[in-house]
N, C-alpha and C positions, 0 to 999 in steps of 0.2 A: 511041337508044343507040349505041355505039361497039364496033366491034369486038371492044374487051378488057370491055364488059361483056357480050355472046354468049359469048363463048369460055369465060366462068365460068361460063353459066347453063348450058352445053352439058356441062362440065366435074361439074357441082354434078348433072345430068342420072345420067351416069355414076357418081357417085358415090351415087346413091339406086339404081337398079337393083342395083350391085356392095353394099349394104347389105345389100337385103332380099334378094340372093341367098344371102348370108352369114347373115343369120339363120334361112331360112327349114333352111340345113344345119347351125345351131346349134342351133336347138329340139328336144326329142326329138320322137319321133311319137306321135299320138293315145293316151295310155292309159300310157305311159311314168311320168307322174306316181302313179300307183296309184288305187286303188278307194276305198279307203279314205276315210268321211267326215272332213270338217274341223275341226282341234279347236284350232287356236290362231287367233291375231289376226293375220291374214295383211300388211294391211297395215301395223301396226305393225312388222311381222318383215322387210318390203319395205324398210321407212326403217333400221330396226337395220342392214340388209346393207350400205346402202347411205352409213351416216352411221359409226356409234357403232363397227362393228364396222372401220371404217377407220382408227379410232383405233392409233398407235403402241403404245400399251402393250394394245391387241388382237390386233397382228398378229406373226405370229412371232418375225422379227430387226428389225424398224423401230424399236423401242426400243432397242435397240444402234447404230443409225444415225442417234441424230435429225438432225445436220447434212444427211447427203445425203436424208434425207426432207421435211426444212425447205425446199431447192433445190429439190426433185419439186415440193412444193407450189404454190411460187413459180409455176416453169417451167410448172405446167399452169393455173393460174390465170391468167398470161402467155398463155398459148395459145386460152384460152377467152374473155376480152377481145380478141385479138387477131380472134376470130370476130364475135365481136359488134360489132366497130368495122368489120367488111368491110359487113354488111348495113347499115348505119348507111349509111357512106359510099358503098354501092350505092346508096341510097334517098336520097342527098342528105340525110340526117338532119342539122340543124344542134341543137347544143347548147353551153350556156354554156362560156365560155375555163377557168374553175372544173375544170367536170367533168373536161373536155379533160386541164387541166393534171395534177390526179388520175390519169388514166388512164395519162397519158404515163410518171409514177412507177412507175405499177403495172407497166407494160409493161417499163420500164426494168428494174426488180427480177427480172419470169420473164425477161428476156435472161441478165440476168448467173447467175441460176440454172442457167438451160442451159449457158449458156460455163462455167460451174463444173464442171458433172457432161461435161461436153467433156472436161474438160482433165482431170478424175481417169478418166474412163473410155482416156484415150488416156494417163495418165501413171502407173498401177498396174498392174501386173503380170499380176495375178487377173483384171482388170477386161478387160485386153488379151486374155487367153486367151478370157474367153468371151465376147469381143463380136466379132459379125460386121458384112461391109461396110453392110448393112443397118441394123446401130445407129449407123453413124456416119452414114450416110446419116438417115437419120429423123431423128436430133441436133438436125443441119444443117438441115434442109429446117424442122422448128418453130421453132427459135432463130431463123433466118433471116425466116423470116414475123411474129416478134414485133418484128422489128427493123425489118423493115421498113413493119410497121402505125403503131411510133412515129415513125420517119421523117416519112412521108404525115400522122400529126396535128402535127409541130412544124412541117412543111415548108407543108404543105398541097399541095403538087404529089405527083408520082408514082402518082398514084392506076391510070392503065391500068397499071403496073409491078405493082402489088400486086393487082389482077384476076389478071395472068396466072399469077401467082405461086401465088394462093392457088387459080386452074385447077389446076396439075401438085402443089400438096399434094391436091386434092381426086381427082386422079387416082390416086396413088398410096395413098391410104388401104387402101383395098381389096384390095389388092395386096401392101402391105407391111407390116414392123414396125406400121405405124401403125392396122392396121387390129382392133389392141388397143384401140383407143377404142370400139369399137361391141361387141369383148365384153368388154371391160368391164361396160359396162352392161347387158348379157345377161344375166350371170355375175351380176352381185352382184341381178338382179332375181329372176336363177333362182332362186336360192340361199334369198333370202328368201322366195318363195313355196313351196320346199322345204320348208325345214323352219320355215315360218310354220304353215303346213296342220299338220305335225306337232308343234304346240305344242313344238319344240325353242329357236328365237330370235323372241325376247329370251327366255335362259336361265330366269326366273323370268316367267313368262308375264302376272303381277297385275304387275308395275310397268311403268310408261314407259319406250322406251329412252333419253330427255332421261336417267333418274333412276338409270341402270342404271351400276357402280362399274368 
Protein backbone atom coordinates (compact mmCIF):
# COMPACT_ATOMS: atom_id res chain seq x y z
CA UNK A 1 0.00 0.00 0.00
CA UNK A 2 1.02 3.62 -0.70
CA UNK A 3 1.18 6.35 1.48
CA UNK A 4 -2.26 7.84 0.74
CA UNK A 5 -3.78 4.61 1.43
CA UNK A 6 -2.16 4.65 5.50
CA UNK A 7 -3.04 8.05 5.81
CA UNK A 8 -6.77 7.03 5.31
CA UNK A 9 -6.67 4.07 7.42
CA UNK A 10 -4.95 6.18 10.14
CA UNK A 11 -7.38 8.95 9.32
CA UNK A 12 -10.61 6.43 9.33
CA UNK A 13 -8.55 5.13 12.86
CA UNK A 14 -9.47 8.55 14.23
CA UNK A 15 -12.57 8.71 13.20
CA UNK A 16 -13.91 5.49 15.00
CA UNK A 17 -12.24 6.42 18.34
CA UNK A 18 -13.82 10.18 17.91
CA UNK A 19 -17.30 8.08 17.15
CA UNK A 20 -17.54 5.94 19.98
CA UNK A 21 -16.36 8.73 22.16
CA UNK A 22 -19.21 10.70 20.85
CA UNK A 23 -21.64 8.05 21.55
CA UNK A 24 -20.64 6.73 24.42
CA UNK A 25 -21.47 10.97 25.65
CA UNK A 26 -24.75 10.64 23.72
CA UNK A 27 -26.37 7.52 25.32
CA UNK A 28 -27.98 8.25 28.58
CA UNK A 29 -26.76 6.23 31.58
CA UNK A 30 -27.85 2.83 32.85
CA UNK A 31 -31.53 3.13 33.95
CA UNK A 32 -32.22 6.41 32.17
CA UNK A 33 -34.64 4.49 29.86
CA UNK A 34 -37.13 3.51 32.86
CA UNK A 35 -38.25 0.51 34.58
CA UNK A 36 -41.11 -0.01 33.19
CA UNK A 37 -41.96 -3.30 31.17
CA UNK A 38 -42.22 -3.44 27.26
CA UNK A 39 -45.35 -2.91 25.53
CA UNK A 40 -44.80 -2.03 21.95
CA UNK A 41 -42.85 -3.57 18.90
CA UNK A 42 -39.69 -2.12 19.46
CA UNK A 43 -38.33 -3.01 16.33
CA UNK A 44 -40.99 -1.96 14.17
CA UNK A 45 -40.91 1.54 16.05
CA UNK A 46 -36.76 1.47 15.25
CA UNK A 47 -37.64 1.24 11.23
CA UNK A 48 -40.87 3.84 11.70
CA UNK A 49 -37.99 6.46 13.29
CA UNK A 50 -35.80 5.72 11.08
CA UNK A 51 -37.90 5.35 7.56
CA UNK A 52 -41.59 6.51 7.48
CA UNK A 53 -41.29 9.01 10.14
CA UNK A 54 -38.57 10.94 7.73
CA UNK A 55 -41.12 11.32 5.38
CA UNK A 56 -41.84 15.06 4.37
CA UNK A 57 -45.49 15.24 5.03
CA UNK A 58 -44.20 13.78 8.76
CA UNK A 59 -41.88 16.24 9.56
CA UNK A 60 -42.61 19.65 10.67
CA UNK A 61 -41.77 22.39 7.72
CA UNK A 62 -40.14 19.65 5.04
CA UNK A 63 -43.54 19.72 3.46
CA UNK A 64 -43.27 23.38 2.81
CA UNK A 65 -39.86 22.83 1.37
CA UNK A 66 -39.94 19.91 -0.91
CA UNK A 67 -37.52 21.50 -3.41
CA UNK A 68 -34.62 21.98 -0.91
CA UNK A 69 -35.57 18.50 0.71
CA UNK A 70 -35.59 16.86 -2.88
CA UNK A 71 -31.59 18.58 -3.11
CA UNK A 72 -30.80 17.09 0.83
CA UNK A 73 -31.83 13.81 -0.58
CA UNK A 74 -29.86 14.03 -3.63
CA UNK A 75 -26.78 15.59 -1.67
CA UNK A 76 -26.79 12.85 0.99
CA UNK A 77 -27.44 9.89 -1.14
CA UNK A 78 -24.42 11.62 -3.23
CA UNK A 79 -22.45 11.34 -0.18
CA UNK A 80 -23.29 7.97 0.76
CA UNK A 81 -22.24 6.35 -2.86
CA UNK A 82 -19.50 8.65 -2.69
CA UNK A 83 -18.40 6.34 0.65
CA UNK A 84 -19.05 3.33 -0.91
CA UNK A 85 -17.08 3.90 -4.02
CA UNK A 86 -13.94 4.87 -1.48
CA UNK A 87 -13.87 1.26 -0.07
CA UNK A 88 -14.58 -0.16 -3.45
CA UNK A 89 -11.80 1.62 -4.90
CA UNK A 90 -9.45 1.03 -1.72
CA UNK A 91 -10.08 -2.73 -2.22
CA UNK A 92 -9.28 -2.52 -6.04
CA UNK A 93 -13.09 -3.60 -6.36
CA UNK A 94 -13.60 -3.75 -10.19
CA UNK A 95 -17.30 -3.60 -11.52
CA UNK A 96 -19.09 -3.39 -14.92
CA UNK A 97 -18.64 0.10 -17.01
CA UNK A 98 -22.96 -0.19 -16.66
CA UNK A 99 -22.79 0.20 -12.91
CA UNK A 100 -19.99 2.69 -13.12
CA UNK A 101 -21.81 4.63 -15.47
CA UNK A 102 -25.06 4.65 -13.14
CA UNK A 103 -23.09 5.69 -10.43
CA UNK A 104 -21.35 8.56 -12.03
CA UNK A 105 -25.24 9.93 -12.74
CA UNK A 106 -26.01 9.35 -9.40
CA UNK A 107 -22.99 11.32 -8.07
CA UNK A 108 -23.42 13.87 -10.65
CA UNK A 109 -27.09 14.56 -9.32
CA UNK A 110 -25.81 14.76 -5.06
CA UNK A 111 -23.03 17.37 -6.62
CA UNK A 112 -25.35 19.59 -8.18
CA UNK A 113 -27.78 19.06 -5.14
CA UNK A 114 -25.03 20.45 -2.93
CA UNK A 115 -23.95 23.37 -5.19
CA UNK A 116 -27.72 24.09 -5.07
CA UNK A 117 -28.29 24.37 -1.29
CA UNK A 118 -24.58 26.26 -1.71
CA UNK A 119 -25.80 28.80 -3.57
CA UNK A 120 -29.27 29.39 -1.74
CA UNK A 121 -27.71 28.99 1.61
CA UNK A 122 -25.01 31.77 0.49
CA UNK A 123 -27.63 33.81 -1.63
CA UNK A 124 -30.94 34.17 1.09
CA UNK A 125 -30.81 36.24 3.57
CA UNK A 126 -32.37 34.10 6.52
CA UNK A 127 -30.14 31.34 5.30
CA UNK A 128 -27.00 33.84 5.62
CA UNK A 129 -28.03 34.91 9.20
CA UNK A 130 -28.09 31.66 10.53
CA UNK A 131 -25.34 29.84 8.79
CA UNK A 132 -21.99 29.68 10.39
CA UNK A 133 -18.19 29.36 8.81
CA UNK A 134 -18.82 25.83 9.80
CA UNK A 135 -21.96 25.32 7.33
CA UNK A 136 -20.11 26.50 4.57
CA UNK A 137 -17.32 24.65 5.50
CA UNK A 138 -19.12 21.19 5.69
CA UNK A 139 -21.02 22.23 2.30
CA UNK A 140 -17.65 22.38 0.67
CA UNK A 141 -15.82 19.68 2.19
CA UNK A 142 -19.14 16.81 0.96
CA UNK A 143 -19.78 18.41 -2.36
CA UNK A 144 -16.27 18.37 -2.87
CA UNK A 145 -15.73 14.67 -1.99
CA UNK A 146 -18.84 13.88 -4.31
CA UNK A 147 -17.03 15.43 -7.06
CA UNK A 148 -14.19 14.31 -6.70
CA UNK A 149 -15.28 10.49 -6.23
CA UNK A 150 -16.93 11.05 -9.82
CA UNK A 151 -13.78 12.46 -11.14
CA UNK A 152 -11.62 9.24 -10.01
CA UNK A 153 -14.54 6.82 -11.73
CA UNK A 154 -14.77 8.92 -15.35
CA UNK A 155 -10.99 9.54 -15.03
CA UNK A 156 -9.77 6.59 -13.44
CA UNK A 157 -6.64 8.46 -12.03
CA UNK A 158 -6.66 10.50 -8.91
CA UNK A 159 -7.22 7.95 -6.64
CA UNK A 160 -4.25 8.96 -3.81
CA UNK A 161 -6.06 12.58 -4.32
CA UNK A 162 -9.39 11.24 -3.18
CA UNK A 163 -7.62 8.97 -0.12
CA UNK A 164 -6.26 11.98 1.22
CA UNK A 165 -9.34 13.86 0.77
CA UNK A 166 -11.64 11.55 2.10
CA UNK A 167 -8.57 11.33 5.27
CA UNK A 168 -9.30 15.39 6.47
CA UNK A 169 -13.40 14.56 5.76
CA UNK A 170 -12.98 11.59 7.92
CA UNK A 171 -11.06 13.86 10.30
CA UNK A 172 -13.28 16.46 10.62
CA UNK A 173 -16.35 14.49 11.19
CA UNK A 174 -16.14 14.35 14.78
CA UNK A 175 -15.22 17.64 15.08
CA UNK A 176 -17.57 19.27 13.08
CA UNK A 177 -20.94 20.29 11.69
CA UNK A 178 -20.58 16.90 10.07
CA UNK A 179 -20.45 15.11 12.96
CA UNK A 180 -24.64 15.08 12.77
CA UNK A 181 -24.21 11.95 10.77
CA UNK A 182 -23.33 9.77 13.61
CA UNK A 183 -26.33 11.53 15.71
CA UNK A 184 -28.25 11.25 13.50
CA UNK A 185 -28.38 7.78 13.75
CA UNK A 186 -28.34 7.81 17.39
CA UNK A 187 -31.21 9.93 17.49
CA UNK A 188 -33.62 8.47 15.37
CA UNK A 189 -32.43 4.87 16.86
CA UNK A 190 -33.08 6.39 20.32
CA UNK A 191 -36.18 7.63 19.55
CA UNK A 192 -37.62 4.57 18.25
CA UNK A 193 -36.49 2.44 20.95
CA UNK A 194 -38.22 5.22 23.20
CA UNK A 195 -41.20 5.15 22.49
CA UNK A 196 -41.16 1.64 20.72
CA UNK A 197 -40.93 0.18 24.34
CA UNK A 198 -43.77 2.64 25.04
CA UNK A 199 -46.26 1.47 22.46
CA UNK A 200 -46.18 5.13 21.32
CA UNK A 201 -44.65 4.67 17.29
CA UNK A 202 -46.00 3.42 14.87
CA UNK A 203 -48.94 5.69 16.33
CA UNK A 204 -51.47 2.60 15.91
CA UNK A 205 -49.19 -0.16 17.19
CA UNK A 206 -51.46 -3.29 15.02
CA UNK A 207 -50.34 -2.00 11.63
CA UNK A 208 -46.96 -2.01 9.62
CA UNK A 209 -45.21 1.25 9.42
CA UNK A 210 -44.91 0.23 5.24
CA UNK A 211 -48.94 0.75 5.90
CA UNK A 212 -49.07 3.55 8.18
CA UNK A 213 -50.90 7.07 6.34
Amino acid sequence: MTGPHWFLIACFAVLAVGTRYLISQAFPREGAGGLAESRGDVPRAVLYSLISAMMPWKKETANRHIVSYALGITLHIGIFLSFLWLVLIFFNVELPQALIALSAIVLALGAFGGLLLLIRRLTTSQMRYLSTPDDYFSSLLTTGFIILTLMVLRSGGLKAALFIYAGILFLYIPVGKLRHAIYFALARVYLGLFYGRRDVWPADGRKSWRTRP
